[in-house]
DSSP file (Angstrom, degrees, kcal/mol; ACC not computed):
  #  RESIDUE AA STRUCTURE BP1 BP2  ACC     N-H-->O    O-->H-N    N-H-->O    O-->H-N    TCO  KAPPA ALPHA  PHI   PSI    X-CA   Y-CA   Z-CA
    1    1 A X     >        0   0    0      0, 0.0     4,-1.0     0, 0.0     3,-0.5   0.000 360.0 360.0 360.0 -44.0    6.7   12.7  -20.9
    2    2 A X  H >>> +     0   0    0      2,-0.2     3,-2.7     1,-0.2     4,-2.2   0.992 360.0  57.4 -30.3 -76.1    6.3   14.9  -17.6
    3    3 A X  H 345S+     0   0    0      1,-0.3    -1,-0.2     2,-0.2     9,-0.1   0.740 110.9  42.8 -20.7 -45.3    5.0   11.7  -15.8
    4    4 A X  H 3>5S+     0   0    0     -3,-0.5     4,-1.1     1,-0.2    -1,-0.3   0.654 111.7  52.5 -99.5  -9.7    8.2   10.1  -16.8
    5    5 A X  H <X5S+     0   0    0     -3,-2.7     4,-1.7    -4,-1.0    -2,-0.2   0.969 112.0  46.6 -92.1 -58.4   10.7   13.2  -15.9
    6    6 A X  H  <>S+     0   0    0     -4,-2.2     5,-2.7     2,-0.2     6,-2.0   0.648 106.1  56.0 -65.5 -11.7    9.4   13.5  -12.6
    7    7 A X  H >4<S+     0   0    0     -5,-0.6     3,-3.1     3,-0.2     5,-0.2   0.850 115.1  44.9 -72.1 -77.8    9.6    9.5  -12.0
    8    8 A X  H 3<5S+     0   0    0     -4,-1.1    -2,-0.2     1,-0.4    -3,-0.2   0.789 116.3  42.6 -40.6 -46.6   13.6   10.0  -13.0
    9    9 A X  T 3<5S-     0   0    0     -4,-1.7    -1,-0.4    -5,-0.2    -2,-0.1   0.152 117.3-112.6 -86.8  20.2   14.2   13.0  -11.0
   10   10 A X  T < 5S+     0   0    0     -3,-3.1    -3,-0.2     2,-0.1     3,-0.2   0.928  74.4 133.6  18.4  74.9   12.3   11.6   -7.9
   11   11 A X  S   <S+     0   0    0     -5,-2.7     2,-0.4     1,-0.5    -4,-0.2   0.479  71.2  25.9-104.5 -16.4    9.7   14.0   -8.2
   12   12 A X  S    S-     0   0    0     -6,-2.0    -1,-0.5    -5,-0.2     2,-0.4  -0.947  82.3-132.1-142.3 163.7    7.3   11.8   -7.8
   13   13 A X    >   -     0   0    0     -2,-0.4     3,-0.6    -3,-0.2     4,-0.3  -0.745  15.2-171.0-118.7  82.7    7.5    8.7   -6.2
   14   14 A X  T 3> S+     0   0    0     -2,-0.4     4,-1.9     1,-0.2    -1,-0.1   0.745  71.2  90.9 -71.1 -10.7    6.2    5.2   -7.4
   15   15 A X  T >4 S+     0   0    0      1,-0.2     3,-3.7     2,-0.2     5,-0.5   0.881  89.2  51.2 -22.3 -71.6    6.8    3.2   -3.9
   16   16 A X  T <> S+     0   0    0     -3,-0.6     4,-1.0     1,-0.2    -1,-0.2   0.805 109.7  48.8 -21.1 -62.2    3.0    4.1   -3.0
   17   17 A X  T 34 S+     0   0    0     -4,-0.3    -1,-0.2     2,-0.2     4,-0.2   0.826 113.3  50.7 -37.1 -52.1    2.1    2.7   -6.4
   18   18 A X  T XX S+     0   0    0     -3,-3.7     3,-1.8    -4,-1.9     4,-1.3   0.974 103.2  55.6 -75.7 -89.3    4.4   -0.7   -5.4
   19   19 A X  H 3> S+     0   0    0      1,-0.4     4,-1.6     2,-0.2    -1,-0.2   0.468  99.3  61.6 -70.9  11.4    3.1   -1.4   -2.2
   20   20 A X  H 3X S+     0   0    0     -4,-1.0     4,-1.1    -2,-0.7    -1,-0.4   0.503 109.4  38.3 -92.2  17.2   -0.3   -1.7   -3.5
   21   21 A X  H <4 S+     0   0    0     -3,-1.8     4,-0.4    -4,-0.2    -2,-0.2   0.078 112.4  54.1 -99.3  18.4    0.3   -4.3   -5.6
   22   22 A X  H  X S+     0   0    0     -4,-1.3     4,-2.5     2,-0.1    -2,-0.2   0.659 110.8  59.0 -82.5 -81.3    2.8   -5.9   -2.9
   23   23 A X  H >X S+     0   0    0     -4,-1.6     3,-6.9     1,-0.2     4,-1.1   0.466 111.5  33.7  -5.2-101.9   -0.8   -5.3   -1.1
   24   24 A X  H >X S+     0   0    0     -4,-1.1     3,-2.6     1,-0.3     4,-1.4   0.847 115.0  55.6 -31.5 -60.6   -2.9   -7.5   -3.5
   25   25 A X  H 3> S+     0   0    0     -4,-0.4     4,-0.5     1,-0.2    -1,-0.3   0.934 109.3  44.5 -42.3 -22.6   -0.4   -9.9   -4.2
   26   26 A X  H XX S+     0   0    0     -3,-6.9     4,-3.6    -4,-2.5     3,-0.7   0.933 110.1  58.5 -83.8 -14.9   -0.1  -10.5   -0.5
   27   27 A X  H << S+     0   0    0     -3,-2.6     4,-0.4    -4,-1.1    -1,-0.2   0.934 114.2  45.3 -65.6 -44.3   -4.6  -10.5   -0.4
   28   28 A X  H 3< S+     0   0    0     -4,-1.4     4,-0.4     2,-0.3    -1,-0.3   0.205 106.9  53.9-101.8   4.2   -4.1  -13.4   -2.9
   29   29 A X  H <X S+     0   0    0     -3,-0.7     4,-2.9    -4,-0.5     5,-0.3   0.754 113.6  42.3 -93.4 -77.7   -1.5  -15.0   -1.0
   30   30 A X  H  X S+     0   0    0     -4,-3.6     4,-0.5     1,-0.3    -2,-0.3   0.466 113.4  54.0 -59.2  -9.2   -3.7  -15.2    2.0
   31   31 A X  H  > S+     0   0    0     -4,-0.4     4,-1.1     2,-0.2    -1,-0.3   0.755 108.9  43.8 -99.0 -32.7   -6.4  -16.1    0.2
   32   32 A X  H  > S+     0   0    0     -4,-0.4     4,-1.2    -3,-0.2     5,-0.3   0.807 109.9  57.3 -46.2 -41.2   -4.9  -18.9   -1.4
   33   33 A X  H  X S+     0   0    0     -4,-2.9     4,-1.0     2,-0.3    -3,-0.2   0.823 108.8  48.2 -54.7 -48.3   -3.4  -20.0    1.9
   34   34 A X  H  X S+     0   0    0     -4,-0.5     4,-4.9    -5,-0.3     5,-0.2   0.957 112.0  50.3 -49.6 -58.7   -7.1  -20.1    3.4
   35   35 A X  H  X S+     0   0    0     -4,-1.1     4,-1.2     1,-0.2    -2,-0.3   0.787 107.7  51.5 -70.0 -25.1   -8.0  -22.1    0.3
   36   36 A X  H  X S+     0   0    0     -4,-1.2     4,-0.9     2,-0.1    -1,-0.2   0.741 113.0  49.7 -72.8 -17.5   -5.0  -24.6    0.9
   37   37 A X  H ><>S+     0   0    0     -4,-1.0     3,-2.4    -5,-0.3     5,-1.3   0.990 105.4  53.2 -68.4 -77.1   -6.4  -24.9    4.3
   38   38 A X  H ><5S+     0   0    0     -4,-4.9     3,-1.0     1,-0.2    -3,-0.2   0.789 110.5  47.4 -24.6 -56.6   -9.8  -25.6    3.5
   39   39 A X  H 3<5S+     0   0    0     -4,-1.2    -1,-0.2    -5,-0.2    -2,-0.2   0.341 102.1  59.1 -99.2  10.7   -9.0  -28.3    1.3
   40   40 A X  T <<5S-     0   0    0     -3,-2.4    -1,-0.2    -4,-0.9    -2,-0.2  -0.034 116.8-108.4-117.2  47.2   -6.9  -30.0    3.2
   41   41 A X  T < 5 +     0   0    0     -3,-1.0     2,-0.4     1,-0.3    -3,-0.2   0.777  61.9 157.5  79.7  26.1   -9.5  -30.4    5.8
   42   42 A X    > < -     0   0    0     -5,-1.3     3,-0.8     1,-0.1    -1,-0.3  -0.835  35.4-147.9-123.8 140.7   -7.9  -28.0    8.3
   43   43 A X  T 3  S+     0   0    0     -2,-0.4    -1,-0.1     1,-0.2     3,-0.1   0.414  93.9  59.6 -68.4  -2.7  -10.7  -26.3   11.1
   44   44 A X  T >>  +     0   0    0      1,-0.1     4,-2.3     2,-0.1     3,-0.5   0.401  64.6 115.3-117.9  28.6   -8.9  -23.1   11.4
   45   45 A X  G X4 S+     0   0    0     -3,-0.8     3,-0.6     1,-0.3     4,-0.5   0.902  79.1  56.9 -38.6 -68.4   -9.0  -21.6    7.3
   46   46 A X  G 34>S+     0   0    0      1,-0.4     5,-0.5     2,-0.3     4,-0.4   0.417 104.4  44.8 -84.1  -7.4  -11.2  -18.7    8.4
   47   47 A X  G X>>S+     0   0    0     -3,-0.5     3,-1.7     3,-0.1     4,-1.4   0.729 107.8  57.8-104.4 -44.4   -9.1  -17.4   10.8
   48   48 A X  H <X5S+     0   0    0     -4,-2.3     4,-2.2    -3,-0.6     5,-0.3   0.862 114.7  44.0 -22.6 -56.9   -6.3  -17.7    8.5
   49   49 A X  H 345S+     0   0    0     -4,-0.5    -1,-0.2     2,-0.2    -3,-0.2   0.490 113.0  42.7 -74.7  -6.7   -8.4  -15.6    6.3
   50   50 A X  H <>5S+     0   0    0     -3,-1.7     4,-2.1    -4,-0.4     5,-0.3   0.712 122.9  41.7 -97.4 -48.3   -9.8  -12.9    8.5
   51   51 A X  H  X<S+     0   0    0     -4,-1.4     4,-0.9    -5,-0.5    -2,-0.2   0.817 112.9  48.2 -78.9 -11.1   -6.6  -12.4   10.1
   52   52 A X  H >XXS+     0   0    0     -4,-2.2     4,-3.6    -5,-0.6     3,-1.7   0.990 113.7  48.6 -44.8 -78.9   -4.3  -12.7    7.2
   53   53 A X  H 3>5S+     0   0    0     -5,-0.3     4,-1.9   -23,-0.2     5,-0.3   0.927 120.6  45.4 -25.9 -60.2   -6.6  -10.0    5.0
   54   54 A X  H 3X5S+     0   0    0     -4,-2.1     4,-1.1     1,-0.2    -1,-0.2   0.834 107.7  49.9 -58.0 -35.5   -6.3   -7.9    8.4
   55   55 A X  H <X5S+     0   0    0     -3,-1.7     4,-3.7    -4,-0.9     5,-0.3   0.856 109.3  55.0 -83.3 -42.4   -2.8   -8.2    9.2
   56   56 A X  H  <5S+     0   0    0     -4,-3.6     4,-0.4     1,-0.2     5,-0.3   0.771 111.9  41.5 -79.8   0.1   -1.7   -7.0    5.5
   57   57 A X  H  X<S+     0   0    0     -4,-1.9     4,-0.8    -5,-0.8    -2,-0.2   0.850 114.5  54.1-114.0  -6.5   -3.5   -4.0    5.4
   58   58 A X  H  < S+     0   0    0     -4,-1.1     4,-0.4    -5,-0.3    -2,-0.2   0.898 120.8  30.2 -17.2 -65.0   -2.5   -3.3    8.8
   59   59 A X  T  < S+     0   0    0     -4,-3.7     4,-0.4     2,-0.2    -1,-0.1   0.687 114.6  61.6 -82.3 -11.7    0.8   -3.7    8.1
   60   60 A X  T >4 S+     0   0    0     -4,-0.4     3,-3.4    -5,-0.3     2,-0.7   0.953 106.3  54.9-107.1-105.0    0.5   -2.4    4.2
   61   61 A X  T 3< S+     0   0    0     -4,-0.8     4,-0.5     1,-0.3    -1,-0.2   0.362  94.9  54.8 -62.8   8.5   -0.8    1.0    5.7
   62   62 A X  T 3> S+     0   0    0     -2,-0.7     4,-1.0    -4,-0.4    -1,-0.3   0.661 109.7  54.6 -83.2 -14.2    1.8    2.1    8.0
   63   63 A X  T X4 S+     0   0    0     -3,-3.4     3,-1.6    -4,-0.4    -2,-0.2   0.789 116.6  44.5 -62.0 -90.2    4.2    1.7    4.7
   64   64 A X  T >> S+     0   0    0      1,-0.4     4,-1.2     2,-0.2     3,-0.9   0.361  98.1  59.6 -41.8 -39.3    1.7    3.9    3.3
   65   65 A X  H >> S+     0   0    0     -4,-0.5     4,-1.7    -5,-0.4     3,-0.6   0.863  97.4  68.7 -75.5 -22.4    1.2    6.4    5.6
   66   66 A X  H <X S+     0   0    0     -3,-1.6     4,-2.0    -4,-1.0    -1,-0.2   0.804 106.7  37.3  18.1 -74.8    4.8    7.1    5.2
   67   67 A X  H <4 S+     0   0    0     -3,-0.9     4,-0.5     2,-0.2    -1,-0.3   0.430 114.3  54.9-103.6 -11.3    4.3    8.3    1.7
   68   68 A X  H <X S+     0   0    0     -4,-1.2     4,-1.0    -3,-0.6    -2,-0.2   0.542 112.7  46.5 -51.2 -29.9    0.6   10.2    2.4
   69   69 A X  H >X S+     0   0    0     -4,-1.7     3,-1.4    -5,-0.2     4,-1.1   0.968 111.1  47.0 -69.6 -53.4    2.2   12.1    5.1
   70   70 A X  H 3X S+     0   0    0     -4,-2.0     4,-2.4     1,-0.3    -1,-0.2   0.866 111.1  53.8 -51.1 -36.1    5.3   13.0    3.0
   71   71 A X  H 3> S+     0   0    0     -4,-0.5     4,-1.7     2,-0.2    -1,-0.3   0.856 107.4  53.8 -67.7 -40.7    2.6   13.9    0.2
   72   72 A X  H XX S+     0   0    0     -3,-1.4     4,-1.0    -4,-1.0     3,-0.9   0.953 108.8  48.1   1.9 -90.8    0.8   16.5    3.1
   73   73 A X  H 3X S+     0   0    0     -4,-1.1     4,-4.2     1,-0.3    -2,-0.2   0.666 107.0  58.9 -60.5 -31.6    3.9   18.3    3.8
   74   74 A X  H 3X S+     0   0    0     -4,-2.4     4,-2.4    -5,-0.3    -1,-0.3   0.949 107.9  40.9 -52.9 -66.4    4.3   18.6    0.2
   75   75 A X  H <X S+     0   0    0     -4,-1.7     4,-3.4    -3,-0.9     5,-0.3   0.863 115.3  54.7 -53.2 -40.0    1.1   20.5   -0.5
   76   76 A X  H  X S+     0   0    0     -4,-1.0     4,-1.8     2,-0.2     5,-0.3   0.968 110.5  41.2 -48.4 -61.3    1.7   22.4    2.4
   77   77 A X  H >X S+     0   0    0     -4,-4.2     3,-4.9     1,-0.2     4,-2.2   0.982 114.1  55.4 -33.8 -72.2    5.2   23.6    1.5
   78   78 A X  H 3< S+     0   0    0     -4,-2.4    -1,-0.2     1,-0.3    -2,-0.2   0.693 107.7  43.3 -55.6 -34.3    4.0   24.0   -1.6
   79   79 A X  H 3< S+     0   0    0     -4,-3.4    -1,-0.3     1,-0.2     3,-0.3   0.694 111.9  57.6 -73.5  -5.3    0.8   26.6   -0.5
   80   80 A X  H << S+     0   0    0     -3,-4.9    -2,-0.2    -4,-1.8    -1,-0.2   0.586 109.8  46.6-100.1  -7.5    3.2   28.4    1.8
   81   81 A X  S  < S+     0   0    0     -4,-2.2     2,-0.4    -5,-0.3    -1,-0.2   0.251  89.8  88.5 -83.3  -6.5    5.3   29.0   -1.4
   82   82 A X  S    S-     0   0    0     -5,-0.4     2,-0.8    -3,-0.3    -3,-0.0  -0.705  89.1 -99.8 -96.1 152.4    2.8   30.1   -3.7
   83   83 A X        -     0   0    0     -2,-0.4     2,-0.2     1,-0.1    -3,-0.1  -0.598  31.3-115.8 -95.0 124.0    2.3   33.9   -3.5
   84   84 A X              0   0    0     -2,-0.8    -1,-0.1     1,-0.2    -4,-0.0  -0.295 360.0 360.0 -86.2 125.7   -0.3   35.8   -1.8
   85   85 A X              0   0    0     -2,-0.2    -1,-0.2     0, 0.0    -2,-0.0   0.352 360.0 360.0-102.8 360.0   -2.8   37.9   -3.1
């Protein structure tokens, strides 16, 4: 019930959660795309597929770092708030 009270008040934040499965979906995307390639006889699959894979987590972790940093500051605040013994 917490979980879901901090979701509603944006206490917590599901993006992070959402772009990794925009991530996979897009690994299974490129991996199909490879696989359409392949079988229609075309010489360049495998770069389709190293550089696809490469370019969505490339691009998949600056979204992310976004929301790891913000998560940082958070703990930070949050020890520079706590009180000291």
């Amino acid at each position: 019930m917490r979980l879901l009270l901090d979701i509603l008040l944006f206490r917590r934040m599901i993006a992070p959660v959402l772009l990794q499965l925009l991530f996979w979906a897009a690994i299974g995307g490129t991996i199909y795309g490879a696989w359409w390639l392949y079988t229609h006889d075309s010489a360049v699959w495998w770069v389709a597929l190293v550089c696809g894979c490469l370019m969505c987590r490339i691009l998949f972790e600056f979204g992310i770092i976004a929301f790891r940093s913000y998560e940082a500051l958070c703990a930070v605040r949050d020890s520079l708030a706590a009180p000291r013994k």
